[in-house]
Structures are given as C-alpha cells and as structure tokens.
N, C-alpha and C positions, 0 to 999 in steps of 0.2 A: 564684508561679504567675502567667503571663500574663492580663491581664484581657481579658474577651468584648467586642466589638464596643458593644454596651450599655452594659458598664460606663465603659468606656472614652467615650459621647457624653453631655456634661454635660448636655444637652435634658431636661428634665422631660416633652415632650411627643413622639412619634412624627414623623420628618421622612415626610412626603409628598409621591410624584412632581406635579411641577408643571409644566408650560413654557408659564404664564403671561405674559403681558407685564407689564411695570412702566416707570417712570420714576424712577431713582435718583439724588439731586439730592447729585452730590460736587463740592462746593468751592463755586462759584457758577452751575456751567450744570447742569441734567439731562438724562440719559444715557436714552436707550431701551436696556432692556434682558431678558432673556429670562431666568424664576426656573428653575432648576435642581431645586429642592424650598422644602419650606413646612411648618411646622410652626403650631402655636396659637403660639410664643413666639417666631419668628426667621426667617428664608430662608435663601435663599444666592442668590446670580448670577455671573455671569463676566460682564468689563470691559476694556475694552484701558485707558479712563481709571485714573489712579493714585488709592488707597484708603491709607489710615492707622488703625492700630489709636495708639489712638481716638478717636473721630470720632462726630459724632450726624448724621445724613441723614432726609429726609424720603422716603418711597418710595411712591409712586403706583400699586396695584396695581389691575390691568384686573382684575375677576373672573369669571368665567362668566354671560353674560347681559346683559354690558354695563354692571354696573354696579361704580364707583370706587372705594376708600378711600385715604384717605393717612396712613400710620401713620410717627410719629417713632421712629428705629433708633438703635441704639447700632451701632456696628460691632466687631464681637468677634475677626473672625477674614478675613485677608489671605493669600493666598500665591499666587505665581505657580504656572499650570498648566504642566505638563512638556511641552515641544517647542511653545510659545504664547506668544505678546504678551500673551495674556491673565491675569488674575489673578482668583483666586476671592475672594468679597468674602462673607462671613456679616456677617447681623445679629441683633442681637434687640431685638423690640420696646418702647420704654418705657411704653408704658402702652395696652393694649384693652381699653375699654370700649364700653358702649351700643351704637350701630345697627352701629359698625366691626366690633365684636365679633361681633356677633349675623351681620350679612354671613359674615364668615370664617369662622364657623362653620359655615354652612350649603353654603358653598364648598366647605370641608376635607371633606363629610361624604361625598362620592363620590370622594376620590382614594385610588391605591393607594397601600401603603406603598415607600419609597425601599428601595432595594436600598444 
C-alpha cells in the first residue's frame, strides 16, 4: 500500500508557510535568502549558491517584529528545482533551546500550515 503524504515526511513537527528572510552561511560567504517553510525542527529555502548533503550551516533568521536568531543546521536535504538554477536546500536544526527557542515559538504560533 502506498504511503500518505505524512507518512511519507520524516519531520516530527508540522512544516509551516513561511517567506521569511534568512541569511544562509554555505561554505564561507552568506547568502540572503527567502524560507520557503519552517518547522520547530528544520526549514527549507531555495539557493542558486551550491549546497552538499552534509553539511552544518549557521542560518540567521529575520523573524516577525524584527527580531534575529541564528540557529546551527545540519543540512539533510538538496535537489535542484525543476526548470531553475536554483536548488532546494532543507535543514534541521542541531540544537533550540532557551530565548531561540522560546522566539520560534512564538513566531511559528501564527503561521498556516504548508500545503
């Protein structure tokens, strides 16, 4: 039997529409970039810059209200978008705790769910 959309996304946590800005630091320069979705454990963004599974990045997210976090990423998941230079880059994050956490959460609590 084919598996459901759910079972089928490893995420422990619900991905949420986001098109946040970020800064995504791959290799040694960071990139301005635009989040796609967002969960409690991971993102995603699209990159014309080149991305390697795997990889730990720091990523600087702008959040609602103007204020920062920069959360250390693993990066999980790479693949070029179809008919684009660009490439879709997932990460997940290694460790939120304390005020980063407590921020994102209170970020995450008004967005809709990702389609």
């Amino acid at each position: 039997m084919a598996k459901t959309k759910a079972e089928r996304d490893q995420r422990g946590t619900p991905r949420l529409t986001a098109s946040w800005e970020a800064e995504a630091a791959l290799g040694e320069e960071a990139r301005r970039v635009r989040l796609a979705n967002i969960s409690r454990t991971g993102l995603m963004f699209s990159t014309r810059a080149p991305a390697r599974v795997p990889a730990m990045m720091d990523v600087r997210i702008a959040l609602p209200g103007g204020e920062h976090i920069t959360l250390t990423s693993s990066v999980r998941h790479v693949a070029r978008r179809a008919g684009s230079e660009e490439v879709e880059v997932g990460v997940q994050f290694a460790a939120l705790d304390g005020d980063a956490g407590r921020a994102l959460d209170s970020a995450l609590a008004g967005l809709p769910l990702s389609s």
